[in-house]
C-alpha positions, 0 to 999 in steps of 0.5 A: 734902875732900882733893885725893886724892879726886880721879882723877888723871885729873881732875886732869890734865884740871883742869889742862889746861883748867881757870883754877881761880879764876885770872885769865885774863889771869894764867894759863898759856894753857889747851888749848882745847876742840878742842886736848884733844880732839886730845890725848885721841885721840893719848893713846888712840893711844898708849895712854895716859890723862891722868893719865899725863902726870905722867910726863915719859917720856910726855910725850916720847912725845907730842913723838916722836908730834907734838904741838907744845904739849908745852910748854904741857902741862908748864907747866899740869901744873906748877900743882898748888898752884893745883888744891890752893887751889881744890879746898879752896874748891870741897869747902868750898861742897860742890861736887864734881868728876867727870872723864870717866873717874870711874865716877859721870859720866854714861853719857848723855853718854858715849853720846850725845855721844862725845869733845864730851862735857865733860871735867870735871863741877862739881856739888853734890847727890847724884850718882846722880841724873845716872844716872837719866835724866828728862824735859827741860823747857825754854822761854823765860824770858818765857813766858805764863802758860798756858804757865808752867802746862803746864810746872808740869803737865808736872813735877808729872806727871813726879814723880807717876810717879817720873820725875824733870826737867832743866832748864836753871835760869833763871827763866821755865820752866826754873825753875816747871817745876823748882820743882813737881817739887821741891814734889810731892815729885820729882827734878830735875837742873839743868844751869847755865851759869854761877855754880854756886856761887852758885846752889848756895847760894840759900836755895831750892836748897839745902833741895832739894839736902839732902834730896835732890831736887836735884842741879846741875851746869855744865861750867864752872867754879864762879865763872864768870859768864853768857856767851851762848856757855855758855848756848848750849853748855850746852844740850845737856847739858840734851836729852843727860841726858834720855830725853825732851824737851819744849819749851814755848815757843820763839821763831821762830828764835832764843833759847836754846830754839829753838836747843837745840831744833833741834841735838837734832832735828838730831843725834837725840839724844832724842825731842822734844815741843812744846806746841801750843795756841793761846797756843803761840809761832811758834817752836812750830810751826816746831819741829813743822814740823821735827821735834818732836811736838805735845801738847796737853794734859798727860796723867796719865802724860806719860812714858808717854804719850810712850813710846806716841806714839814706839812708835805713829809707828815711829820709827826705832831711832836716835829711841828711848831707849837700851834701858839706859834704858827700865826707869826708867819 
């Protein structure tokens, strides 16, 4: 695919944040996440867009307003070649990219995480599932079998109903509950953390990702290997994309998913369930005792189920999935 399929938005965010297959210690110092923010708000003050700083004029309007990394701005803008070279790459693994102005990039994320959404969206599948909305699944990779079952049951009940799974992507939960969704003929949205572009083309996911059923995504870049800190960062893309979130198992305080957890309940983004039965963790309850709704048992609609436990605990307006969401189910 050529570079022109690209916004010129997205371009000059890639180039300001982005290595595109380069070194670190070899590239231009990137603008750090906090440093594009602060640039995309002078750029609206200024009424102006990323893609206008290819015009030196606005970048000058932008030392006259302040901003003391122009330099740097220029200097990264100045990598068009290395964008050309790997976007090549990425079009020929299949693996696409949306900036956050493109009109496919998740209406979620813009909601409910305002400027801490991620700039850009590296992915592979069809797009349109990110605007579907979902129920979230997530849990520790070293779960019990009861609790591998209740996440293969709770996914299978989501795809009996047309409503399709996120999920983080890592073996344990993550992946059975992806896997059974897939397998009973639903949609499943996996938000990674690292090595897309290996992942993209695993004999499994990518079956799933041609027919249809699958669609991956990262906010980092496609060869980036696993970070703790990504992991972690990633989580709330997985709870900001769905309408509901249900946590199977969780250690007591600590780990991937009792963090995800407890920032979701912290900043209210999405409605949380956790399992609770008698082989459920500590860190369960704990998640209950915070917040999270118990289930119990998996019912035959869970979605609807969920709906009707928020509706029958008059929540607040806030705890409630965005209006523009609910005709999904």
């Amino acid at each position: 695919m050529d570079i022109q399929a690209l916004s010129i938005d997205t371009k000059a965010t890639l180039l300001l944040i982005a290595h595109m297959g380069q070194p670190s210690d070899d590239a231009v110092e990137l603008l750090k996440p906090s440093e594009y923010r602060s640039l995309v708000n002078l750029l609206s003050d200024l009424d102006l867009r990323p893609g206008d700083l290819f015009d030196e004029s606005n970048l000058e309007r932008l030392k006259c307003a302040g901003a003391c990394n122009v330099q740097q701005m220029t200097n990264l803008l100045q990598r068009g070649l290395t964008l050309a070279m790997a976007y090549e790459k990425w079009s020929s693994q299949g693996i696409w990219v949306l900036g956050y102005s493109d009109l496919d990039y998740p209406a979620h994320y813009k909601e409910k995480l305002k400027t801490h959404a991620p700039p850009v969206l590296f992915g592979i599948g069809d797009k349109a599932l990110l605007s579907a909305g979902g129920v979230s699944i997530t849990g520790s990779r070293s779960a019990d079998q009861q609790g591998i079952e209740f996440a293969r049951a709770s996914a299978k009940s989501c795809a009996a109903h047309g409503v399709q799974v996120i999920s983080g992507g890592a073996r344990g939960v993550d992946g059975e509950a992806m896997r059974a969704c897939i397998d009973d003929g639903g949609s499943v949205v996996g938000v990674l953390a690292d090595s897309l572009a290996r992942r993209a083309v695993s004999g499994e996911c990518s079956a799933a990702i041609v027919n249809g059923s699958l669609v991956l995504i990262s906010p980092f870049e496609p060869e980036t290997g696993f970070f703790i800190y990504n992991a972690m960062a990633r989580n709330k893309l997985i709870y900001t994309l769905a309408d509901f979130a249900l946590v199977v198992s969780a250690e007591d305080g600590k780990g991937g998913t009792w963090s995800g957890a407890k920032e979701n309940l912290d900043k209210r983004w999405t409605p949380l369930f956790v399992r609770k039965d008698d082989t459920a963790p500590a860190g369960n309850m704990r998640l209950i005792e915070c917040g999270g709704r118990a289930i119990t048992k998996i019912p035959s609609d869970i979605v609807d189920w969920m709906r009707q436990q928020i509706t029958m605990q008059a929540v607040s307006k806030d705890d409630l999935p965005s209006q523009g969401s609910l005709p999904l189910f």
